[in-house]
Each structure stands twice: as C-alpha cells, then as structure tokens.
N, C-alpha and C positions, 0 to 999 in steps of 0.2 A: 446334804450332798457334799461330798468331799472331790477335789479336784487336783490332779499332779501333775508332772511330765511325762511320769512313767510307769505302768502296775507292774510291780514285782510278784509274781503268785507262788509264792513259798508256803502254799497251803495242803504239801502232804499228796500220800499217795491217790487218796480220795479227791484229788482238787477239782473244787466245782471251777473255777478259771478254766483249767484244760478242757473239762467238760464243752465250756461254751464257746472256745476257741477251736476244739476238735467236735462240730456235730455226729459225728458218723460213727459205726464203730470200730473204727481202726484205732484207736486209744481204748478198750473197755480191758477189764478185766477176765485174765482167765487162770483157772486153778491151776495150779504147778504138778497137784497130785501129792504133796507134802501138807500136812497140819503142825503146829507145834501149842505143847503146854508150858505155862511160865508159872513158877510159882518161886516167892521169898518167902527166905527163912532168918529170923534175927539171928544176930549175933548169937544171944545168950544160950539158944539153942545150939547152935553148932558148936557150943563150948563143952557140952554136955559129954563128949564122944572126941577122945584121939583124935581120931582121923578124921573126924569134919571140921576139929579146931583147925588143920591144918589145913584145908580149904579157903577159911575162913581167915584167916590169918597170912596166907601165903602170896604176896601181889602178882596174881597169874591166874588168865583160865586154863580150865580142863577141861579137856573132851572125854569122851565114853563114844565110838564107834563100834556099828553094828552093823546086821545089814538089814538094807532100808529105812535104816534109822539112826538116828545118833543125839547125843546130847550133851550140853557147853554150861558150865556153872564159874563163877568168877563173883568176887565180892563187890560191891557198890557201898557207897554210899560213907568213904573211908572204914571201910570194913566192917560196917556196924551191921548190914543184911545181904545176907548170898544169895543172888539171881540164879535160877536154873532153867534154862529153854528144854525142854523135851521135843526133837522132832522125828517124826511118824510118818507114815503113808494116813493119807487123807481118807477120812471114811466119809466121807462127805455128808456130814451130819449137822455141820455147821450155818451152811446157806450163806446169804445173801451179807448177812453181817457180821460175818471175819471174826470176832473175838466176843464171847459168851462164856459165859462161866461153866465151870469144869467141877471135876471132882478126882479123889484122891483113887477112887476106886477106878476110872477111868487109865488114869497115868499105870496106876499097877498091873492092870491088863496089857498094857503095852509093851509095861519095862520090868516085871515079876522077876525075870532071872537074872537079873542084872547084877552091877556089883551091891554088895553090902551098904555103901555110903551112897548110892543113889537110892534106896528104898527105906534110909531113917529119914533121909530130907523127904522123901513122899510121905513118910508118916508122921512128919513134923509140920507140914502144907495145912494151914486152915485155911486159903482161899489158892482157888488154881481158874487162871486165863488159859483158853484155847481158842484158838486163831486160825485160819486159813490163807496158805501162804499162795498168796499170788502173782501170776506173770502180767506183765503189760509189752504189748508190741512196740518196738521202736519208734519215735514220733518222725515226722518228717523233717519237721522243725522245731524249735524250743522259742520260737517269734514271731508273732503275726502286731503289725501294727507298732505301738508303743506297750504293748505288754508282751512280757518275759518271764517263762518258768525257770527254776530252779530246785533242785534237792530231786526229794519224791516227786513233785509234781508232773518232774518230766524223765529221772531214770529210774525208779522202784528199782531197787532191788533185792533178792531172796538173800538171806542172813547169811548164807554159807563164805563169803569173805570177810564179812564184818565191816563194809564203808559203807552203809548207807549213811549217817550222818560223817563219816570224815569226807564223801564226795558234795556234801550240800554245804559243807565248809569251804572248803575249795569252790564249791562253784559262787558262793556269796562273795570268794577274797575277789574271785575275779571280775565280778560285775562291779566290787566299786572300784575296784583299779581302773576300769575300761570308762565306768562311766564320770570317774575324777576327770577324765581329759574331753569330755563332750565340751564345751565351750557354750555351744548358745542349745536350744531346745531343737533345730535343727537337725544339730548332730546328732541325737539320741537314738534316730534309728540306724544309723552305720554304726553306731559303738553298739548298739543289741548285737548286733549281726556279729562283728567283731568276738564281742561276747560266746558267741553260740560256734561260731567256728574254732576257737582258743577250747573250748570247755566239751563240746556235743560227740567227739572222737573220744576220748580219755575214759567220759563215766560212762559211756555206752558199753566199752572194750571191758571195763571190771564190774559192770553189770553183768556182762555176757559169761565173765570168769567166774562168776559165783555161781551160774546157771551148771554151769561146767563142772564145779567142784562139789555140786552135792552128788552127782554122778559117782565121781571118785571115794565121798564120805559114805555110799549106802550102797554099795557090791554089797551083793550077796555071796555066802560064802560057797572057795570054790578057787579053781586056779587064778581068775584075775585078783581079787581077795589077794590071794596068796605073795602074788606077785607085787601086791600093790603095798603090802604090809613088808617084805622085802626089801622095796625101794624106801618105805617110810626110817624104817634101821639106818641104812646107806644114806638119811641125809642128814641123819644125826653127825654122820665124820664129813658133810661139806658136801655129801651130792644134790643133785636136783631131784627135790622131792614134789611127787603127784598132789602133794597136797598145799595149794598156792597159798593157805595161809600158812605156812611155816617154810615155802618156799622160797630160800635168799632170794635170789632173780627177784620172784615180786615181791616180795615186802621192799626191795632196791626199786622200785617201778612203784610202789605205792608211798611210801614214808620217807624217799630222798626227793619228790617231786614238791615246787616250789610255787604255789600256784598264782601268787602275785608278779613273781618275777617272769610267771611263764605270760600272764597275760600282759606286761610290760613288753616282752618280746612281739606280741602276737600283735599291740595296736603298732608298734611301729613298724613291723611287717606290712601290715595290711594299708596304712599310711602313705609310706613311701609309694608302694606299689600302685598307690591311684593318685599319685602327684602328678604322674607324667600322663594321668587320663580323667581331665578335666572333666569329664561328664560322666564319667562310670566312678560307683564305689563298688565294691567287691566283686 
C-alpha cells in the first residue's frame, strides 16, 4: 500500500483514475470521425531521394492538405527518423482499441495520388500504426477530493494543433507552483482548486481550437476550399490566417504564455480574495 497527500493522475487519455472519479458516461469516449496512420522512416532512407533528404534534414514540419484529409511529417529523434501521421475519415474498422497495426497497402488506398515524396515514404514503411482519433466531453471538474487530473487525463485533445503534450506541461508547471505554497496537508484542497481554476479555462479553449481546425484542414474542394487557401497566401505577408497553427494571434496565445508565473498570479488572486472571508475559500 502506498500512501500521499495528494494523487496526481497523469495517466493519459485512457485514465483509469478519471474513470473512477467520473462513474457515468459523461467522460467516455467518442469517435471524432478521423483515423490516422503513423509510420517512421530512418534516416538512411530518406537520404536515398533529393527531396526526402530534405525533409529529413530540414528542422520543420510539413503538411500535405486535402480534403478530408491531410498529413504532417517532421523528423525526430535529432534527425535520425521521419514521423509521418496520415489523417483520414475514420472507416471505422478499428473498434474498441485505437491503435493496431496497419499496412502499407492501406495508407496507399487513401493517399495514391498524392505528392511523389509521400508515396516513397509509404513504400519505404515496414511497420505502420492506425489509430482512432477520439473526442471526450468536457469534465466538470479536474478535482474531486485530494486527487487531481492533468494532461490527457482530463483535456485529450485531437492532434490538429499540436499541444497535447505542451498543455500537460503547462498543466504540471502549474500544479507544483500552486502546490509549493500549500503549507500544511490542509491546504491541499484549496490549492487543487486554485489549480483547476488557473489551468481548466486555457486547455479546454485550445482543445476546443483543435476541434475547430481540423474543420478548416479537411474542406472539401470547392469555394470555401478556395477561399480558405486564399486567406492561407495572405498570411504569408502578416494576415490572420484560418489556419491556428500558423496563426501569429495564437501561436502569441499559445508560445508567449508563462504557465508558472500565470499560476503565481492565480494563487495570489485567489488568496487575497478569501483573506477578508474567513470561512469561504473559493
């Protein structure tokens, strides 16, 4: 038996914690209508070909937009293997366990006319993951008791902005900021709280944005299409582009925000304001 002050359930979109803390199903899983395949490729490969060395070599993703579909490759691993996500409309083939393994002949059914350099990397794929990308309803709360979610556990969200792991950072800085100034075991549940109010507005808002922007990544072609690839040109010279991850506005809204100093703010807010009300916290 192991015993603490506080459970932190940083256990991922699956979390059996939320599970037992949300009996009903208001937390369960639902399909988005999106699947995607992931497959690396080494280095040595991508060196083989021009233009995949230059994938492979160049510190930046790339997208390939389609409609209802689209796909993001970028290198890992100091450039030594190239991640590529393929995302699709969901054929719902997958069930109950999100990520099973794939095949090369699959991916090419989906993506056959595509450019040149995404169909050597499919032909270069000797293992391929497919996955099913799912929604979760908003929680009520991220606190019951002395246990507290964080990350996935409590905002999943779909890949199309790219924070799932930089909002579970943020939400980590803030909980030990908040919970350095608990003082005795007492305190632990006003600083969750604290916690959950500082943090449960922010990742919910760019969960919500990613929901939003695979909308914008997968028109089908056609005037909004048209229009939307217009605005994408125009924010190449500084405009506000439809697409929030290369949109100044938020990438200023996601990459200028300060998530210790925001919950530094947040406990002395919330502090002061029940100094003068001896019996109420929050």
């Amino acid at each position: 038996m192991i015993y603490g002050d506080v459970v932190i359930a940083a256990d991922g979109i699956k979390s059996t914690v939320r599970n037992k803390m949300f009996s009903d199903k208001s937390n369960r899983a639902q399909p988005s209508g999106d699947a995607a395949f992931r497959i690396l490729i080494p280095r040595a490969k991508m060196l083989q070909d021009r233009e995949t060395a230059k994938l492979i070599n160049e510190p930046q993703a790339v997208r390939w937009i389609g409609p209802h579909r689209h796909v993001v490759g970028y290198p890992i691993r100091n450039h030594q293997l190239y991640n590529a996500v393929f995302v699709h409309p969901d054929k719902d083939s997958i069930g109950d366990s999100w990520t099973i393994p794939g095949t090369r002949e699959e991916i090419m059914e989906t993506f056959g006319g595509w450019d040149p350099r995404l169909l050597k990397l499919i032909s270069w794929s000797t293992s391929v993951l497919k996955s099913r990308l799912c929604l979760y309803p908003r929680l009520q709360t991220w606190v019951k008791g002395l246990c507290v979610l964080v990350g996935d556990a409590c905002h999943p969200m779909l890949p199309y902005v790219a924070q799932g792991a930089a909002q579970a950072l943020e939400d980590a800085s803030a909980l030990g900021v908040i919970l350095s100034q608990a003082e005795t075991v007492a305190d632990i549940p006003f600083a969750l709280q604290i916690y959950e109010k500082c943090r449960k507005e922010r990742a919910e808002g760019i969960q919500q944005s990613g929901t939003e922007n695979r909308i914008t990544l997968h028109l089908p072609d056609g005037p909004e299409q048209v229009k939307r690839d217009e605005e994408f040109e125009a924010s190449m010279q500084g405009a506000k582009s439809p697409d929030k991850w290369n949109d100044r506005e938020t990438q200023r809204l996601l990459w200028s925000y300060d998530a210790e100093d925001a919950a530094k703010k947040c406990w002395l807010e919330c502090t002061k304001r029940t100094e003068s009300l001896p019996h109420a916290r929050l």
